[in-house]
C-alpha positions in Angstrom: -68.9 35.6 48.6 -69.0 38.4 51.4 -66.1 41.1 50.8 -63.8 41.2 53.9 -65.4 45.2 54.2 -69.2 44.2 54.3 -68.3 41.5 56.7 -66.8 44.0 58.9 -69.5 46.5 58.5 -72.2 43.3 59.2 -70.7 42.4 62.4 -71.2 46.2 63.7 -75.2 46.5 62.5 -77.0 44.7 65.6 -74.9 47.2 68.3 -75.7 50.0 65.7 -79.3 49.2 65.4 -79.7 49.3 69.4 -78.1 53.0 69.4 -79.7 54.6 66.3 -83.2 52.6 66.1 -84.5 51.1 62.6 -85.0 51.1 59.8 -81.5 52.1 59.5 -79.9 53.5 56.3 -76.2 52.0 56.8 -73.2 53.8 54.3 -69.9 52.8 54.4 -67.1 55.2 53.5 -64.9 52.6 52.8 -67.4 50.8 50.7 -67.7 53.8 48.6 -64.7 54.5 48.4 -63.6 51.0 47.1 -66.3 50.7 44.6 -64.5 54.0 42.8 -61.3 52.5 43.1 -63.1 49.2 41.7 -64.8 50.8 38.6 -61.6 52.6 37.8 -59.4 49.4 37.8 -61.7 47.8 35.6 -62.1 50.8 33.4 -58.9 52.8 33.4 -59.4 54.6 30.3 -63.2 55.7 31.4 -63.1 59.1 33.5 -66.7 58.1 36.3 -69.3 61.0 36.4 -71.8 59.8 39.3 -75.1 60.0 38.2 -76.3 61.1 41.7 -79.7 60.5 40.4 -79.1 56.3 42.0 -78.8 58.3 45.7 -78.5 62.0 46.3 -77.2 61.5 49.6 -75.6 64.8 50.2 -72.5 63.0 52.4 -72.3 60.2 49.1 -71.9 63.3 47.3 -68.6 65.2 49.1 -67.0 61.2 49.5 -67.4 61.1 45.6 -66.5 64.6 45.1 -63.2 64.1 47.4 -62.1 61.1 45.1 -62.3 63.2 42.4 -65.2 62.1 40.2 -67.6 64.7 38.0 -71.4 64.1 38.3 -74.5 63.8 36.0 -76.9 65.7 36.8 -80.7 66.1 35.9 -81.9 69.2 37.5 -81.5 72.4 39.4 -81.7 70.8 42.8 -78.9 67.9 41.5 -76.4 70.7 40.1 -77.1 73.2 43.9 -76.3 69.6 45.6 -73.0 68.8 43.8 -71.9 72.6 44.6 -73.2 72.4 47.9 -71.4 69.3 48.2 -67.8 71.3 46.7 -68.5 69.6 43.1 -67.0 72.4 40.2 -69.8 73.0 37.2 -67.0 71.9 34.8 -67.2 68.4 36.4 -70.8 68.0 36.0 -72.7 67.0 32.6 -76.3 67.9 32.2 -77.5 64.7 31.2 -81.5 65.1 30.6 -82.2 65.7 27.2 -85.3 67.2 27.6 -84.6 70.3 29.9 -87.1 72.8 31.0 -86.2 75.9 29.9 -85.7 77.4 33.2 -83.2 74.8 33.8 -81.0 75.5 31.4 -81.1 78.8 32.4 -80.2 77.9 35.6 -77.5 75.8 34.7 -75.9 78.4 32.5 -75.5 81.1 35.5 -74.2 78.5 37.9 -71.5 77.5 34.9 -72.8 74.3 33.9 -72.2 73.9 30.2 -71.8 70.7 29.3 -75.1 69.5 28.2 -76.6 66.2 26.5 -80.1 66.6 23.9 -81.5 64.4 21.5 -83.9 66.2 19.1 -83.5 69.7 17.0 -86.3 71.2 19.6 -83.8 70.4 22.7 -81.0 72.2 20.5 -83.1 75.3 19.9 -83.9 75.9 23.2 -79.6 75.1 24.2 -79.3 77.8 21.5 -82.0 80.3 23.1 -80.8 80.2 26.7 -77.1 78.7 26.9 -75.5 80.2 23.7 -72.1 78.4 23.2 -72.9 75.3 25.3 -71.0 72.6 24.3 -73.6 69.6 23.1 -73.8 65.9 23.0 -75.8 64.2 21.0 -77.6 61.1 22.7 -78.1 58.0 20.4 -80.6 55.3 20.8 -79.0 51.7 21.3 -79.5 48.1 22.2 -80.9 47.7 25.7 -81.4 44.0 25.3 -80.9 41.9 28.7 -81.5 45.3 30.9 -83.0 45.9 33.7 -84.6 49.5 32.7 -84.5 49.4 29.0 -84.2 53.4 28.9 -83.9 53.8 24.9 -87.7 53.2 24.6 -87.7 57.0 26.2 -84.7 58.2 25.4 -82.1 58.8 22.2 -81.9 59.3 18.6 -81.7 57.8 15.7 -77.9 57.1 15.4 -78.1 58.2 11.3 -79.6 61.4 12.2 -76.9 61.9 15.3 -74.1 63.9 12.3 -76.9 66.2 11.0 -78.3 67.2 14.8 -74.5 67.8 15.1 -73.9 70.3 12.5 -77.3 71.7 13.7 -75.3 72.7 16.6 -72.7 74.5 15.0 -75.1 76.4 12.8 -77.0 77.6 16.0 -73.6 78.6 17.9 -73.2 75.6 20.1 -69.8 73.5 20.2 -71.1 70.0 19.3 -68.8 68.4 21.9 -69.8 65.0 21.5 -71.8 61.4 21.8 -73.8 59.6 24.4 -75.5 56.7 25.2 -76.9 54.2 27.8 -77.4 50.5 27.3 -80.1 50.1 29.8 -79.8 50.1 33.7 -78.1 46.3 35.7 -77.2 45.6 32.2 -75.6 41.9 31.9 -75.3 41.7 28.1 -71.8 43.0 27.1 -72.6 43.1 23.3 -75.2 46.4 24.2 -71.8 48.5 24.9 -69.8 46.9 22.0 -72.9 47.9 19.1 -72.6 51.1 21.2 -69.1 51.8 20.9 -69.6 51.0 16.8 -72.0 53.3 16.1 -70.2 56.2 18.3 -67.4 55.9 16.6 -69.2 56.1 13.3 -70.2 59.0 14.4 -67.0 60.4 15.9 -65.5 59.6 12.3 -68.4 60.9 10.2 -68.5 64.1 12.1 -65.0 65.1 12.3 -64.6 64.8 8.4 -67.5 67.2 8.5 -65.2 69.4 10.4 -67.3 69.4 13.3 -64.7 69.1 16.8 -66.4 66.3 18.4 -63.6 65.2 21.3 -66.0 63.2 24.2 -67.9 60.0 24.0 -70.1 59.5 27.0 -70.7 55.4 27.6 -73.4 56.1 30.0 -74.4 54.0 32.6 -75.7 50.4 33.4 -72.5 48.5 34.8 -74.2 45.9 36.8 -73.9 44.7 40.3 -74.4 41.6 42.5 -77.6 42.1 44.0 -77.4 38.2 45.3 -73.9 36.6 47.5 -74.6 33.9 44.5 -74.6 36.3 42.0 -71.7 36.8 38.5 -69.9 39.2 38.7 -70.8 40.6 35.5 -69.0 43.7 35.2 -65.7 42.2 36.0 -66.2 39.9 33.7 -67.6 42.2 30.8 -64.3 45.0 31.6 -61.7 43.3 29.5 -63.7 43.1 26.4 -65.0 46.7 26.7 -61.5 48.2 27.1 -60.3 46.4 24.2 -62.9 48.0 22.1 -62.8 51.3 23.3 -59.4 51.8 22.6 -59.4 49.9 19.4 -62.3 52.7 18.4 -61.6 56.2 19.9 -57.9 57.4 19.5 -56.2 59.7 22.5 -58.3 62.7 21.3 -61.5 61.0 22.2 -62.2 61.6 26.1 -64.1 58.6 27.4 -66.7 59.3 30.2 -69.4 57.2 31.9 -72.5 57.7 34.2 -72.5 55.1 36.9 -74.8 54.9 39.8 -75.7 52.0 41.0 -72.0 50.5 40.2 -70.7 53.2 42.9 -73.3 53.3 45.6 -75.2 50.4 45.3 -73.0 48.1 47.0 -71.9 50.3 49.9 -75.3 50.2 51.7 -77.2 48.0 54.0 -80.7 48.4 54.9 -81.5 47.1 58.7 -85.5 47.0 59.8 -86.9 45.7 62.7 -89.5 43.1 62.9 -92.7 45.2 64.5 -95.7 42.7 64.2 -96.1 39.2 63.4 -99.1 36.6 62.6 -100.1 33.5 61.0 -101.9 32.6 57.9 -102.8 30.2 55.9 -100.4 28.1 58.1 -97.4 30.6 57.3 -95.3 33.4 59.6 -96.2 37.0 58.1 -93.5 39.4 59.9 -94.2 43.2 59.5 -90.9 45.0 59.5 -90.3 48.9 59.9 -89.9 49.7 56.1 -91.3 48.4 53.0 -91.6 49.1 49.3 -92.8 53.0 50.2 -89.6 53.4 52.2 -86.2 52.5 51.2 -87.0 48.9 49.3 -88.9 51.5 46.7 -86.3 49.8 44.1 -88.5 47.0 44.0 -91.4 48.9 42.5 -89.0 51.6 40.5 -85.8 49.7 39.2 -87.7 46.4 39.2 -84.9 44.9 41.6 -85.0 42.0 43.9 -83.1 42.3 47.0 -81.6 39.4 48.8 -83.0 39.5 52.8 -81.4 38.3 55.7 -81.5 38.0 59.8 -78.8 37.4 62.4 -80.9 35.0 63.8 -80.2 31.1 63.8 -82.5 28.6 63.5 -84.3 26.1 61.6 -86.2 27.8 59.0 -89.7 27.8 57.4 -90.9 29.3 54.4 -92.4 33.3 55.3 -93.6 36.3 54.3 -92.2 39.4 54.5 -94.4 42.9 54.3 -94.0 46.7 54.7 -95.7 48.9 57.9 -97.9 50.6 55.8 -101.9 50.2 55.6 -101.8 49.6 51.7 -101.5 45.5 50.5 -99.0 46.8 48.1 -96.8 46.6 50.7 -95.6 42.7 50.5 -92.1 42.7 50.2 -91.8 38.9 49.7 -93.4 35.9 50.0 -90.8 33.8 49.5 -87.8 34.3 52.3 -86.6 30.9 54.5 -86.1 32.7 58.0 -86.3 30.8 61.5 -89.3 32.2 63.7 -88.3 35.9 64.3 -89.9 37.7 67.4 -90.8 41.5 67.7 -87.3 43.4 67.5 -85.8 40.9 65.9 -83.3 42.5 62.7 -83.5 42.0 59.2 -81.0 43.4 56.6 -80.8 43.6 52.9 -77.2 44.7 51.1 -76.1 46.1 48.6 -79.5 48.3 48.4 -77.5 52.0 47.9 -78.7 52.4 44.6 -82.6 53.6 43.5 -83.7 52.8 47.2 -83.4 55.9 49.5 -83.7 58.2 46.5 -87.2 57.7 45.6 -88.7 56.8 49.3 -91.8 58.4 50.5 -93.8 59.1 53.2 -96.7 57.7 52.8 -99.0 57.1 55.4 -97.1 59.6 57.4 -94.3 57.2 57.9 -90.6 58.6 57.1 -87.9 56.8 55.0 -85.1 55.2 56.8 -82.6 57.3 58.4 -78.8 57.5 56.4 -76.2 57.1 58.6 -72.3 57.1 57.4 -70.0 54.7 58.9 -66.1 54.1 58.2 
């Protein structure tokens, strides 16, 4: 079911597309703005640092920044963008856990000291250039039913979580806390709930160890509707996961997450234009203005299927759709019921903020979409 605010911001694309051109990179400021008040309504305990790694858009950035959320950040250029953007370093978390050691120099002289690592090596080198840092220590969990299962690359042990902890402490550091992520679009609730268990395993191990452990970072992974059929899974998984997290972590225990595509994802419409059509095999092929080396990247990086539509009416035939680049990777779907479409003619895909603009290239010489914030 189309949200009141989409159907509003759908009704001013075609006029839109005349005056700026295509492809198009639509935001929404009130989209944005009601996804935060969204995740914080279902999660009221849980204080929201954007992992601006799901789009970077510098204008995403100050609207996030204005509603008062920290950020997760990966790198030099992500912490200048959050400070360019009027973010404070002690809203940010430095949430790669293998850092070069540059970068956490860098991060130390712009005040960034909150900082996630999951092996001794990460600690010593936290030790070497960020003395006093507070830690956390990331833990491998379930990523079952995700998207991006991002334990196979990332994470600990949970048993060896206390002793990397007090590891910390003997090399200066203030082991600050526990993190995790349960996979990207994650629809299986019971990854956050083992989660939750084994943090606050930890939490309890390690503050009878005397070690001042105070944060647990949930990560990321809250899912979206990528399709107008689609559960709403996060809604539906909230209930359960505040239940636990207060059942587990007592008023001492901040609770933080990383979302990105929950926040951004499903503020953004993508509008291209159809540039070339043909025939084969008894089938329409329509060539449209950007394609899976543009902004629909997300279908080759976050393995996501997008739902495409026109604003054209009409009886409808099986088609293909496919990218404007020379390179037969660039099929975007074979599978879409359109009506015959003519050159010019629109086609849009929602909810496409997250993992879409932020890894775009220009291959081919061709340049990604442009962003353009609406109300």
């Amino acid at each position: 079911m189309t949200s009141p605010s989409v159907a509003r911001l759908l009704k001013t694309i075609p006029a839109l597309a005349r005056r700026r051109g295509t492809p198009l990179f639509v935001i929404s400021r009130t989209l944005l703005r009601e996804q935060v008040a969204h995740f914080r309504k279902l999660m009221p305990r849980v204080e929201p640092y954007y992992a601006m790694k799901a789009n970077p858009e510098p204008r995403i950035l100050k609207i996030f920044r204005e509603a008062g959320l920290g950020f997760d950040v990966a790198s030099a250029n992500e912490i200048d963008a959050v400070l360019a953007a009027g973010g404070s370093p002690g809203r940010m978390v430095f949430a790669n856990t293998n850092k070069r050691e540059e970068m956490i120099s860098f991060a130390r002289k712009r005040g960034v000291d909150l900082m996630t690592f999951d092996s001794e090596y990460e600690l010593d080198k936290i030790a070497k250039l960020a003395p006093g840092a507070r830690v956390m220590v990331r833990i491998k969990v379930p990523n079952v039913g995700s998207m991006v299962e991002l334990s196979l690359k990332f994470g600990t042990d949970p048993n060896d979580a206390v002793p990397l902890l007090m590891r910390a402490k003997k090399l200066g550091l203030d082991p600050y806390g526990v993190s995790f992520h349960v996979g990207s679009q994650c629809t299986h609730g019971d990854n956050y709930l083992e989660a939750f268990e084994m943090c606050a395993i930890i939490v309890r191990d390690a503050r009878a160890k005397q070690l001042p452990v105070q944060m647990v970072d949930i990560g990321g992974g809250f899912p979206i509707r990528h399709f107008d059929e689609d559960e709403d899974w996060f809604a539906k998984m909230a209930p359960g996961l505040n239940l636990e997290i207060n059942r587990l972590f007592d008023s001492n225990v901040k609770v933080i997450a990383e979302p990105g595509r929950a926040l951004c994802g499903p503020a953004c419409v993508l509008v291209m234009s159809v540039i070339g059509k043909s025939i084969r095999n008894n089938k329409h092929w329509y060539f449209l203005d950007d394609g899976v080396y543009g902004a629909l990247s997300g279908m080759i990086f976050d393995h996501c299927n997008y739902q495409f539509k026109v604003f054209k009416r009409g009886n409808s035939q099986l088609t293909t759709l496919a990218g404007p680049t020379c390179d037969s990777l660039d099929v975007i779907s074979n599978v879409e019921e359109f009506p015959e479409l003519e050159v010019g003619d629109l086609v849009y895909a929602a909810n496409i903020g997250a993992y879409s603009l932020a890894s775009a290239t220009c291959f081919n010489g061709i340049p990604p979409a442009k962003a353009v914030l609406v109300p």
